[in-house]
C-alpha positions as CSV (number, residue, x, y, z in Angstrom):
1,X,-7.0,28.2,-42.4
2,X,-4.3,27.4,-40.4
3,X,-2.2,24.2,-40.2
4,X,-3.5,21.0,-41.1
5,X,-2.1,17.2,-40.5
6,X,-2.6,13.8,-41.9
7,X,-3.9,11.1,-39.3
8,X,-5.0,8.0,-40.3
9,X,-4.9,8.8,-43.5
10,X,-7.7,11.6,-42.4
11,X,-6.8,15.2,-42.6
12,X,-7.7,17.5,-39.7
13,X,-7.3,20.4,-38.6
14,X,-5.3,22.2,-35.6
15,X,-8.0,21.9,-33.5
16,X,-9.2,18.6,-34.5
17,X,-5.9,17.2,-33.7
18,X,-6.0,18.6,-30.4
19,X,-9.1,16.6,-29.3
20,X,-7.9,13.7,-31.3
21,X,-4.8,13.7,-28.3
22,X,-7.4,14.7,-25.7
23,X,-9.6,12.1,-26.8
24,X,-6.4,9.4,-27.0
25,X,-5.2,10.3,-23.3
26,X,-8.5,10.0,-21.6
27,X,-8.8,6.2,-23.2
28,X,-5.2,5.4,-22.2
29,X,-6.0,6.7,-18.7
30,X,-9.4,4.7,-18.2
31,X,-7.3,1.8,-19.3
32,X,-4.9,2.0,-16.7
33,X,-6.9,3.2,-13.9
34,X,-9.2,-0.1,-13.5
35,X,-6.1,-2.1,-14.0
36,X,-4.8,-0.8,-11.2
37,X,-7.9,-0.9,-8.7
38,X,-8.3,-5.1,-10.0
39,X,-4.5,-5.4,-9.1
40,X,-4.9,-4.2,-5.9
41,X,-8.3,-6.4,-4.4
42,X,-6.2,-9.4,-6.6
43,X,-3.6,-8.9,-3.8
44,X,-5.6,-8.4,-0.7
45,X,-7.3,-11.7,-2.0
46,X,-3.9,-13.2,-1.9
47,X,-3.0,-12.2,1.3
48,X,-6.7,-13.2,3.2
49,X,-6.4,-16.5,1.7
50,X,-2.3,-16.7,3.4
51,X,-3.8,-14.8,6.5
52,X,-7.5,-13.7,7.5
53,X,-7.2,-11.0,9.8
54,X,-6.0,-8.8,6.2
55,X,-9.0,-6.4,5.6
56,X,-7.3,-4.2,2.8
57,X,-4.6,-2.4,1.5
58,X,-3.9,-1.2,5.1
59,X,-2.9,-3.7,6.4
60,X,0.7,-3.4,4.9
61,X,0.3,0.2,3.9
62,X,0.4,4.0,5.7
63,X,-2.7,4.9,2.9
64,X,-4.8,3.1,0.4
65,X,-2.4,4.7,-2.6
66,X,0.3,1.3,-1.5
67,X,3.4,3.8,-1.7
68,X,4.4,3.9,1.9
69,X,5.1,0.9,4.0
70,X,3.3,0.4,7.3
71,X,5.6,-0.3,10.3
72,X,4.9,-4.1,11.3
73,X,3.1,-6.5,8.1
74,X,4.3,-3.9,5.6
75,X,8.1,-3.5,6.5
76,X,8.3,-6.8,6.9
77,X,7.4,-8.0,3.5
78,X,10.3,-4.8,2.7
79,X,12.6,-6.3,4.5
80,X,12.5,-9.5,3.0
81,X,12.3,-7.9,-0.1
82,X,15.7,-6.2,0.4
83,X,17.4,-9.5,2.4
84,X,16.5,-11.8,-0.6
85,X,18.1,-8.7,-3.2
86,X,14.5,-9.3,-5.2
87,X,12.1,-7.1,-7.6
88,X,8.8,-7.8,-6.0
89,X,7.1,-9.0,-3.0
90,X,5.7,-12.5,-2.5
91,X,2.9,-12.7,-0.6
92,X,3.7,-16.0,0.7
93,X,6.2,-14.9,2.7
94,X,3.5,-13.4,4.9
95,X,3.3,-17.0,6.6
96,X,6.5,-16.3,8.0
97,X,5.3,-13.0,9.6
98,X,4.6,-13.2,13.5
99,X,2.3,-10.1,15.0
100,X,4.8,-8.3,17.0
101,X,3.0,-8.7,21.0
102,X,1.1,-6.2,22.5
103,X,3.1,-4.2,25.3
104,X,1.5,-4.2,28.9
105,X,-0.4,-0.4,29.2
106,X,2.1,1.8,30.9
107,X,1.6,2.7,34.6
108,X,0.3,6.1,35.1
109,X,1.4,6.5,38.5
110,X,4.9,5.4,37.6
111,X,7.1,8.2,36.6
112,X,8.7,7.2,33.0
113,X,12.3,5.4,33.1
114,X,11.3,4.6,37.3
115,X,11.4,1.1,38.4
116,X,8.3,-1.1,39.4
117,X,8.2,-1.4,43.0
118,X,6.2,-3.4,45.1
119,X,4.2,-1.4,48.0
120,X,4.7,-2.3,51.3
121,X,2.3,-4.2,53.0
122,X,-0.1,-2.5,55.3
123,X,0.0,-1.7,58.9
124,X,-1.8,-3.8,61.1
């Protein structure tokens, strides 16, 4: 009948013991999934409470996954990171973070790398 194995003092069969692992995974993963989703809104919380205009995880992120840094909020809590030589982030640092100001709208009449000139005044 094939091979047979001892679990908790049960004994199953092959196929048993397959969906006993089956069965084992899919708790382990339900576990870790919520964990993850509560960790996340615990830090956006963190951050709106330090700063307001936070909305989600995009504000320091590329995507909602939180692997890649964004260029401004994001790489700045990186940098720190790095400069202090430390494991995590600390969202208090995000006091220190100034929004990098808004650049005037190009000119489209000017060609690129041209100088602003003033025009002449008119003819009378």
């Amino acid at each position: 009948m094939g091979f047979d194995l001892r679990l908790g003092g049960v004994l199953m069969r092959r196929g048993e013991v397959g969906v006993a692992w089956v069965l084992l995974a899919g708790l382990a993963a339900a576990a870790v999934v919520p964990a993850r989703v509560e960790a996340k809104a615990t830090w956006v919380k963190k951050a709106q409470a330090i700063d307001p205009t936070i909305q989600d995880c995009l504000a320091c992120h590329t995507s909602k996954k939180g692997r890649e840094l964004n260029a401004t909020r994001g790489q700045f809590l990186g940098d720190r990171k790095k400069e202090l030589g430390v494991k995590d982030v600390d969202l208090e640092w995000l006091r220190d973070y100034k929004e990098p100001e808004a650049k005037p709208p190009a000119d489209p009449t000017q060609a690129p790398g041209a100088e602003a000139t003033t025009a002449p005044p008119p003819a009378p």
